[in-house]
MIKETOR-949011 format. One record per residue (C-alpha): residue in three letters; residue number from 1; x, y, z. Coordinates in steps of 0.2 Angstrom, whole numbers. Each point is the difference from the previous one (the first is absolute). Example, Ala and Ser with C-alpha at 12.3 -4.5 7.8 and 13.67 -1.06 7.14 Angstrom:
BEGIN
<"ALA",1,<62,-22,39>>
<"SER",2,<6,17,-3>>
% end
This chain:
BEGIN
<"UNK",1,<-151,115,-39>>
<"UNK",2,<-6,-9,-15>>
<"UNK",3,<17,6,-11>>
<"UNK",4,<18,-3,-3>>
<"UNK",5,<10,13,-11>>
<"UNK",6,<15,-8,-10>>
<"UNK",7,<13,10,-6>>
<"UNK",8,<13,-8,-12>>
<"UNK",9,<9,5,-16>>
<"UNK",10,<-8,19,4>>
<"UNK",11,<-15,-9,-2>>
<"UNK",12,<-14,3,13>>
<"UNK",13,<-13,-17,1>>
<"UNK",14,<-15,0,11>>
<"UNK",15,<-7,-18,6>>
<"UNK",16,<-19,2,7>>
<"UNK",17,<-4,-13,14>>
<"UNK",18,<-18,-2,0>>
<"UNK",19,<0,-11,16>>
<"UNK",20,<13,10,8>>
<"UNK",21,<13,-13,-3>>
<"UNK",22,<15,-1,-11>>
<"UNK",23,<12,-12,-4>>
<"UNK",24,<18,5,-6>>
<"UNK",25,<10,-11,-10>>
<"UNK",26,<18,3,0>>
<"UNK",27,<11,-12,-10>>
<"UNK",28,<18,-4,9>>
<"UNK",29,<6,-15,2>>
<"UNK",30,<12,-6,17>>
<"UNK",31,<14,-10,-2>>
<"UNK",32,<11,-7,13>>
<"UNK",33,<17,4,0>>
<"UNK",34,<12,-9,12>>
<"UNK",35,<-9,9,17>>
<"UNK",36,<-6,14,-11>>
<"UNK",37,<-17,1,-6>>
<"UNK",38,<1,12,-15>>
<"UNK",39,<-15,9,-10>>
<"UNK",40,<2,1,-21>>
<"UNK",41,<-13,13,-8>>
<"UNK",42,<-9,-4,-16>>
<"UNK",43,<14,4,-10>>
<"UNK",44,<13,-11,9>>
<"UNK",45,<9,10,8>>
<"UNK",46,<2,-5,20>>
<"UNK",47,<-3,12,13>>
<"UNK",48,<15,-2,10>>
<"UNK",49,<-2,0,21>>
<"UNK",50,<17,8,10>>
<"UNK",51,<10,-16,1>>
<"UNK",52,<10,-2,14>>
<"UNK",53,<18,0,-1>>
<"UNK",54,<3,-15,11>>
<"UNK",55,<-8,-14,5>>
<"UNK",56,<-8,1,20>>
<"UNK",57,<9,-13,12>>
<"UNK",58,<-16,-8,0>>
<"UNK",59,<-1,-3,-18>>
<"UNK",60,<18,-7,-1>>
<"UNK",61,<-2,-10,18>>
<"UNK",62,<-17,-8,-11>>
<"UNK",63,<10,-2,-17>>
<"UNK",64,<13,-9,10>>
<"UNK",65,<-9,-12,7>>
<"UNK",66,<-9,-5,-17>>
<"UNK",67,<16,-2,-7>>
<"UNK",68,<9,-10,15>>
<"UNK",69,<-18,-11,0>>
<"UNK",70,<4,-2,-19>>
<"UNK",71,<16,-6,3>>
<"UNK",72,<-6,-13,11>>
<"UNK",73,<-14,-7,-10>>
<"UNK",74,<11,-1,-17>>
<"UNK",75,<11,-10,10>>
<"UNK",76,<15,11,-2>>
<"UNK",77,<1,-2,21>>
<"UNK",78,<-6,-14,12>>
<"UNK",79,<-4,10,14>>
<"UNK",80,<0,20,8>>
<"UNK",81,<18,-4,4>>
<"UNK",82,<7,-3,-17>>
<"UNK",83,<-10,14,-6>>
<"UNK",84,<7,12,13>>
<"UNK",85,<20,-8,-2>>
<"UNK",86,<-4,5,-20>>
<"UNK",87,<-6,20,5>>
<"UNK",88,<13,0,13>>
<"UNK",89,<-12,5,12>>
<"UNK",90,<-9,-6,17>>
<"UNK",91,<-12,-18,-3>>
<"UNK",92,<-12,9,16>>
<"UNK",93,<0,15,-13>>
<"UNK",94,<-3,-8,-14>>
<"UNK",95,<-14,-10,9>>
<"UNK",96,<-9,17,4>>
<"UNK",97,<2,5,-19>>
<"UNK",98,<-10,-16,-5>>
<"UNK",99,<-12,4,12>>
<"UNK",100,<-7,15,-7>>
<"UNK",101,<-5,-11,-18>>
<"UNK",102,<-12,-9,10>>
<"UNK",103,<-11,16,3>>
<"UNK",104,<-15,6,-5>>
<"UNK",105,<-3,5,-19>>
<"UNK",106,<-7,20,7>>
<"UNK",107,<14,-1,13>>
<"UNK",108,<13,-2,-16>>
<"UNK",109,<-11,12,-10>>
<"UNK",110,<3,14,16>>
<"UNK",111,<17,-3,0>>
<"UNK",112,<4,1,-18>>
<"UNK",113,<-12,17,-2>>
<"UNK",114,<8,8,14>>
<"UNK",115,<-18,0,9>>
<"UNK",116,<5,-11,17>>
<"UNK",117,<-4,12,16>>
<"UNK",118,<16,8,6>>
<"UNK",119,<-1,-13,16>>
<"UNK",120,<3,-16,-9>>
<"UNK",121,<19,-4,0>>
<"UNK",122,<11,-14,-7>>
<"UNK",123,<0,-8,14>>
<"UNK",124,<-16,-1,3>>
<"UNK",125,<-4,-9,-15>>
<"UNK",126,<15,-13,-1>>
<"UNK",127,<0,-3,18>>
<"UNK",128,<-12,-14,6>>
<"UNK",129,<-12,4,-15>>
<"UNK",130,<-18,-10,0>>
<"UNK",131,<-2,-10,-12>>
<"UNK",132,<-20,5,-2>>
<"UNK",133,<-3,13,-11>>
<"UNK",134,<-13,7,13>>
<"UNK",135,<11,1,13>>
<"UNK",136,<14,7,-8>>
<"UNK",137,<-14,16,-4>>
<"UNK",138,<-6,-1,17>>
<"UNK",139,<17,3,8>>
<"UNK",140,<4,13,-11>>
<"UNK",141,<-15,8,4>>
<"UNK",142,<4,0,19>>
<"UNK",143,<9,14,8>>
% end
């Protein structure tokens, strides 16, 4: 198959290959949107994707831990402890959250698009986490 038929505006085109190959160029342009990735056509407008209605406890556990690490390194708080006396919540908890921002940049990515297999739990991943980027894919990998 040497052609392609294009149908727009009622319009029939016919594009002749005479290698066999054809190249399609479609222009979109994909913009990231908080953990969104969202499509605009030529003319703008975006393609919008089902947004979910909530967050996933994963993505608030991860958002969390950014924003307790944040508190730490603007000095607002000393230590875990004074973060976790100002959220009124558990320092061992708040060490767990803080945990998760040291993992892998694809590991983040899964959690934030929803991909991370079913298997993988919070715990998991704030719990005696690697610090090697390698190893925290290898033990997600295992069964």
């Amino acid at each position: 198959m040497n052609e392609i038929r294009i149908q727009s505006s009622g319009k029939t085109a016919v594009l002749t290959a005479s290698d066999g190959r054809v190249t399609l160029s479609v222009p979109i342009q994909i913009k990231r949107r908080g953990w969104h990735k969202v499509v605009r056509l030529p003319n703008g407008t975006p393609l919008k994707p089902p947004c979910p209605e909530k967050p996933t406890p994963l993505q608030l556990a991860l958002a969390r831990g950014h924003r307790w690490l944040a508190l730490l390194e603007s000095g607002q708080a000393a230590t875990l402890a004074e973060v976790a006396k100002q959220v009124g919540v558990d320092s061992a908890y708040v060490s767990r959250m803080v945990n998760l921002t040291t993992l892998a940049p694809d590991i983040v990515e899964a959690i934030l698009d929803e991909t991370l297999p079913s298997t993988v739990t919070l715990f998991m991943l704030a719990s005696n986490t690697p610090l090697l980027w390698e190893e925290q894919r290898q033990l997600l990998e295992s069964p």
